[in-house]
C-alpha positions in Angstrom: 0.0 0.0 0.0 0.8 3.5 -0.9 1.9 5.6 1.8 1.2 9.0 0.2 -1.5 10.2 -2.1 -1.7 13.4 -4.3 -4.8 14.5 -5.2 -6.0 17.9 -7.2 -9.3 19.1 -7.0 -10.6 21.5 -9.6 -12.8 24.3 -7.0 -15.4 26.4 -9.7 -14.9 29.2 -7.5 -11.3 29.2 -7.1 -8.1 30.1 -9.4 -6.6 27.1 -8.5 -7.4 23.5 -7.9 -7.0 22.2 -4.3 -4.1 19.9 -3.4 -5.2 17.3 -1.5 -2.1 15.4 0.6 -3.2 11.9 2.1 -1.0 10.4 4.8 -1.9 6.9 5.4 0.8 5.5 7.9 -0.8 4.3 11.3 2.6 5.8 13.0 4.4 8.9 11.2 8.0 8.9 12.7 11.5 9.1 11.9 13.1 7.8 8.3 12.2 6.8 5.5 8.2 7.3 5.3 8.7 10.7 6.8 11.6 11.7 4.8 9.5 10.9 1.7 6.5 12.7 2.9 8.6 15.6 3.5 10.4 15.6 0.1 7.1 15.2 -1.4 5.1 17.9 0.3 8.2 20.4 -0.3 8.7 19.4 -3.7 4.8 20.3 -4.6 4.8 23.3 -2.5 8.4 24.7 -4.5 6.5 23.2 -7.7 2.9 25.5 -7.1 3.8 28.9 -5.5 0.3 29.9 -4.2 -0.8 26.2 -3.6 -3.9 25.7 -1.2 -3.1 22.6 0.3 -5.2 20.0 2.5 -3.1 17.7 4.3 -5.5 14.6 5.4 -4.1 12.8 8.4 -6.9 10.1 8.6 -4.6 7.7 8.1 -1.8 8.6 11.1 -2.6 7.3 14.7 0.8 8.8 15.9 3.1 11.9 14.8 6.4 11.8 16.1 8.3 15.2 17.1 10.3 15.5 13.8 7.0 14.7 12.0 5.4 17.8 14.1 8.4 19.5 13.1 7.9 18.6 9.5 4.3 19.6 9.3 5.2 23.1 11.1 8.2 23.3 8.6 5.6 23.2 5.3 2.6 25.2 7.0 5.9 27.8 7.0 6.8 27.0 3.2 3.2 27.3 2.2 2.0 30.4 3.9 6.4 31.6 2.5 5.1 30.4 -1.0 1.5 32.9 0.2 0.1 29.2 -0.3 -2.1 27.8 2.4 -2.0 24.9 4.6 -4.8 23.2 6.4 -4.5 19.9 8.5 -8.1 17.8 8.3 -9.2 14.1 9.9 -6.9 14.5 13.0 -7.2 11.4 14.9 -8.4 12.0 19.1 -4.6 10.5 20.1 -3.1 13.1 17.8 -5.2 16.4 18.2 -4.6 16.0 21.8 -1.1 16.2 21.0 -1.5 19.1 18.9 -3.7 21.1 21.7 -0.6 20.1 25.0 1.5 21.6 22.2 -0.5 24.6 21.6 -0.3 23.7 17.8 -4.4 23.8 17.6 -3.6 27.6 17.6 -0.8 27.6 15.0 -2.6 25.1 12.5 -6.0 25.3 10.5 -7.7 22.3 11.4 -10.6 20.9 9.9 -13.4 18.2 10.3 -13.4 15.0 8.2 -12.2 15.5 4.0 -15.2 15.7 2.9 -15.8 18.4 4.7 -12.7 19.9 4.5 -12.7 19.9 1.1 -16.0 22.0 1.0 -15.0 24.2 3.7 -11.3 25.3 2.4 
């Protein structure tokens, strides 16, 4: 199985399509995975200057400090690129993570894709 999945959604009302980033690793840690996911996520953000980007974490049970790091790293490249990023299906084990980190705050976080992808 795929560990990454790139999706673009043509929005009627928008300029540009929505990029839709789907993480499907039950723990995102250190190494390979991560290091692929970061590449990946750069690369498209370099590629797209202006990119609105959804970033579904369904998929992850568990985020790691460096993959934290990581996600902080491209909401900086994004907004940098005056892109946006947006974080959606945040598992209960991770969100509380996010909120003891005070990363709720930093991070646009949204309900479920579906919804996510309506609201962005």
């Amino acid at each position: 199985m795929d560990t990454l999945r790139i999706d673009r959604i043509n929005r009627p009302k928008e300029s540009i399509p929505l990029t839709v980033v789907t993480v499907d690793l039950p723990k995102l840690t250190d190494g390979p995975a991560l290091d692929r996911v970061r590449q990946d996520v750069v690369g498209l953000i370099a590629e797209n200057p202006g990119i609105d980007l959804l970033v579904d974490l369904s998929g992850v049970g568990f985020l790691s400090s460096s993959a934290i790091g990581m996600l902080g790293m491209v909401h900086r490249k994004a907004w940098g690129s005056k892109g946006r990023m947006k974080l959606c299906g945040i598992h209960p084990e991770v969100m509380e993570v996010l909120k003891i980190t005070r990363l709720d705050t930093v991070f646009d976080i949204l309900g479920a894709r579906a919804d996510a992808i309506a609201q962005f």
